[in-house]
Structure formats: structure tokens, C-alpha cells
C-alpha positions in Angstrom: 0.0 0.0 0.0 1.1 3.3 -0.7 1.4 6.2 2.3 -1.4 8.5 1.8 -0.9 11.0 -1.3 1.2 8.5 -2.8 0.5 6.7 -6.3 0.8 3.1 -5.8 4.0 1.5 -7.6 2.7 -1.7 -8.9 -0.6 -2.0 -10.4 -2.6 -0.4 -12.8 -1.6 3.6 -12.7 -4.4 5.6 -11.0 -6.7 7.9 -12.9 -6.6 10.9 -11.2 -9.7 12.3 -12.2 -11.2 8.9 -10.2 -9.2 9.4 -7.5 -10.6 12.9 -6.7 -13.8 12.0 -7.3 -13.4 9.2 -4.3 -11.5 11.9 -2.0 -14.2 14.2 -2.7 -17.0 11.4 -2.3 -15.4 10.7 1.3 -15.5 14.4 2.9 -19.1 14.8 1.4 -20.6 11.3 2.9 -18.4 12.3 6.7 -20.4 15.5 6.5 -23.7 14.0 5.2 -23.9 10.3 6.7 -21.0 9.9 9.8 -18.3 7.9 9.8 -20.1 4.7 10.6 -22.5 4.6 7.9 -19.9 5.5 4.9 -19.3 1.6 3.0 -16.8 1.3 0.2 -19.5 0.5 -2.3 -21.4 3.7 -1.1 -18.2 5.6 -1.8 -17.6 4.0 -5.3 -21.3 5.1 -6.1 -20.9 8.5 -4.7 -17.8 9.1 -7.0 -19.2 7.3 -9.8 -16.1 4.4 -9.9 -16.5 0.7 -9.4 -15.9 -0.7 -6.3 -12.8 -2.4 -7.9 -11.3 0.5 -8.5 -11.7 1.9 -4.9 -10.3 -1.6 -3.9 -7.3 -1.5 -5.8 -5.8 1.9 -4.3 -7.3 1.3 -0.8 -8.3 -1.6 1.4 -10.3 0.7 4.0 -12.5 3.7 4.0 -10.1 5.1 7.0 -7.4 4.8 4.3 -9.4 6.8 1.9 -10.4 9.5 4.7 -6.3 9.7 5.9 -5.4 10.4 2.0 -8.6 12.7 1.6 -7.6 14.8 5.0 -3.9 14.6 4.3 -4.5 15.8 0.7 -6.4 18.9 2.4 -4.7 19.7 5.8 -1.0 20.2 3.8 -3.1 23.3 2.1 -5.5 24.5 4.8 -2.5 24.2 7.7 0.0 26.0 6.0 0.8 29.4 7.8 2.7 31.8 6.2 5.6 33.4 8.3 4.3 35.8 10.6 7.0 38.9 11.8 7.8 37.5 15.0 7.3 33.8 16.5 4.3 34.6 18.7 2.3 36.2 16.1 3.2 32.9 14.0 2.1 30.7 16.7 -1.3 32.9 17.5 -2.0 32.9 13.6 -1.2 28.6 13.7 -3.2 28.1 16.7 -6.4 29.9 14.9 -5.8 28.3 11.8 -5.6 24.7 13.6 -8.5 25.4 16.0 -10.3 26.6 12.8 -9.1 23.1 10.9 -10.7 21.1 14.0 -14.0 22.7 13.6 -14.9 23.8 10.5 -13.0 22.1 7.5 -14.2 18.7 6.3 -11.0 17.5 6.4 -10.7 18.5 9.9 -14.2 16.6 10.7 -12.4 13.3 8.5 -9.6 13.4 11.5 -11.5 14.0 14.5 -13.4 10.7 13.3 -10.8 8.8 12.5 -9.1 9.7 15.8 -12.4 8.5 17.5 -12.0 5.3 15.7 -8.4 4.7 16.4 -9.9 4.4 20.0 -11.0 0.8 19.2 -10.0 -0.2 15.9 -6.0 -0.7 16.2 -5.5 -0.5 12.4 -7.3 3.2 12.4 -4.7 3.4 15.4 -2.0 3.0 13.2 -3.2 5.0 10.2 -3.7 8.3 12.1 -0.4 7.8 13.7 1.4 6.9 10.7 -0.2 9.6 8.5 0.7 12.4 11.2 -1.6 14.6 9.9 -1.0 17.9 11.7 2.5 17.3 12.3 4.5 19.0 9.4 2.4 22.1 9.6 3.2 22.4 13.4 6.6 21.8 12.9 7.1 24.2 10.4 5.6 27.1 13.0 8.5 25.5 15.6 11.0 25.7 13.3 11.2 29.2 12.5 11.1 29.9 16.1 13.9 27.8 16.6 15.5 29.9 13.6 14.4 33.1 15.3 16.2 32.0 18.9 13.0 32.7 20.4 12.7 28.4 20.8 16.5 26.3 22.0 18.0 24.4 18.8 18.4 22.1 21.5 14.6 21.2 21.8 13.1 18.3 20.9 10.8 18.9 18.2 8.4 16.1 18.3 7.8 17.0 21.8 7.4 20.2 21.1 5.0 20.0 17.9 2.8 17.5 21.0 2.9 20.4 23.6 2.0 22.9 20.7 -0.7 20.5 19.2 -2.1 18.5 22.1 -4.1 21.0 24.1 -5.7 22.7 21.2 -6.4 19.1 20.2 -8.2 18.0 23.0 -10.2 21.3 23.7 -12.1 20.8 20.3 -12.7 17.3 20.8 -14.5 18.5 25.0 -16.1 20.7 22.7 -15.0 23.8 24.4 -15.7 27.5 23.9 -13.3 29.4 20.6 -10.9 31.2 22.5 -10.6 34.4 21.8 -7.4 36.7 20.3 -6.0 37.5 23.8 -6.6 34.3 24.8 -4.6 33.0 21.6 -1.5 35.2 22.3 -1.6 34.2 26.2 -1.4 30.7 24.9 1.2 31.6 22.5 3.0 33.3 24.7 3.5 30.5 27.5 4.4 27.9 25.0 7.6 30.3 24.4 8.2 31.1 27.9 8.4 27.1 28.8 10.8 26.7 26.0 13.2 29.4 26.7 13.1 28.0 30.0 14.0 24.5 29.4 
């Protein structure tokens, strides 16, 4: 199997026409029918493909809904460079929290991440996929280039302290936060790292 915006390397080539008609298919039935109710055949009709086709570039509708949110986050998460690290961080934190909430490919990974909870192959999907990684890390980057975060720091932790609590506040359903609250946030997550 291919990692998820890949082409498969043995096989017949994929038409990509089909392909975005299936990606699209997926984030419309999450939206329109839940997680649960979404089949592979229901998919293939939805995009207008046999369900051989689906089968042959993806064993799972998980696997379909990783490539489809994948596909979507790299665009929707990426954050241009803001002047100074906090103003990055604010402007990532709204973007994410935004993601989370309101973008179909943000409603595609809260349910797989609900899944994951039970079904050990969603488990390794989500974590293999690491969806909202690479946009996070970017954001810790240039403040590591800015000397506002330690070269020393571990990254990975740092993309989970960065991520995690935005994370988990969308999926108690909690209030938005507002701008201040945004740059208070922003602003501890440099102080701990200057710290450390």
C-alpha cells in the first residue's frame, strides 16, 4: 500500500480524475452520513467508480479518509511566516483550531481519531499519517530559527505540547478562544521553551 498521497507503484496507474472524485465522495458522505454509515460500495457510487477501482488503491475507508484529509490539511494548515514567533504561533493556533472545527478535512480526523480508539488498524493509520505534524513543525522551526525556541529542543515534543491542548479542547467541545486568549497561549508555550 502506498502512504497516503502516494501513487501506488505496482498495479494499474491511477486515474486521477477517479481518485478525486473518491476523495471528494469521502469528505461529502463524513459531512452528510457519519463515519459509521460510509461503505466502500457507497463511496464508489458516490464518486461514480466501481468498487474495484476503490479496492485496488485502498483496502479501507479510513485509508481513503487519511489520503482525503492529508490531501487537504498540507493546504489549509499551511501558515505563512508571521514577523515574530508569537504572532506565528497565534496565527497557527487559529488556523488549527479553525481546521478542527470547521474544515471537512478537519471533521475526516476527528473521526478517525475517535476510531483509532478501538480499531487498532485506524490506530496505526492516524499515527502513521501524522496529519498535523508537518504544519506544526514548520511554526517550531522558524522559532527555533528566530532563537525565540532552544536548537536544543526536541521537536516532536514540542509539535505534542503545541498541538495536544488545542487538540483535545475541540474534541470536549469547548468555547473558541478568543485573540488574547490566543497570544496568552502563544505566549506561554515560548516562555516554557526558553526556560527549558
Amino acid at each position: 500500500m502506498s502512504t497516503p498521497g502516494e501513487t501506488p507503484t505496482t498495479g494499474r496507474p491511477r486515474s486521477e480524475a477517479a481518485r478525486l472524485a473518491v476523495l471528494h465522495a469521502v469528505d461529502d458522505m463524513l459531512v452528510e452520513d457519519g463515519y459509521a454509515a460510509m461503505t466502500m460500495k457507497g463511496i464508489a457510487e458516490r464518486a461514480g467508480v466501481g468498487k474495484q477501482t476503490v479496492y485496488r488503491w485502498w483496502s479501507s475507508k479510513a485509508e481513503i479518509l487519511i489520503e482525503a484529509a492529508t490531501f487537504d490539511a498540507a493546504h489549509e494548515l499551511d501558515v505563512p511566516a508571521a514577523k515574530d514567533s508569537r504572532t506565528d504561533l497565534v496565527a497557527y493556533a487559529e488556523t488549527l483550531a479553525t481546521f478542527l472545527t470547521t474544515s471537512h478535512a478537519g471533521l475526516a480526523y476527528r473521526a478517525l481519531v475517535g476510531e483509532a480508539q478501538h480499531d487498532p488498524k485506524v490506530a496505526d493509520l492516524v499515527g502513521s499519517a501524522d496529519l498535523l505534524g508537518p504544519s506544526a513543525r514548520a511554526v517550531i522551526e522558524r522559532a527555533v530559527a528566530r532563537g525565540d525556541i532552544p536548537a536544543s529542543a526536541n521537536t516532536q515534543d514540542a509539535v505534542t505540547e503545541l498541538v495536544g491542548p488545542i487538540l483535545y479542547r475541540v474534541l470536549l467541545g469547548a468555547p473558541a478562544r478568543t485573540r488574547a486568549q490566543w497570544r496568552q497561549y502563544a505566549q506561554r508555550f515560548l516562555d516554557r521553551h526558553r526556560a527549558d
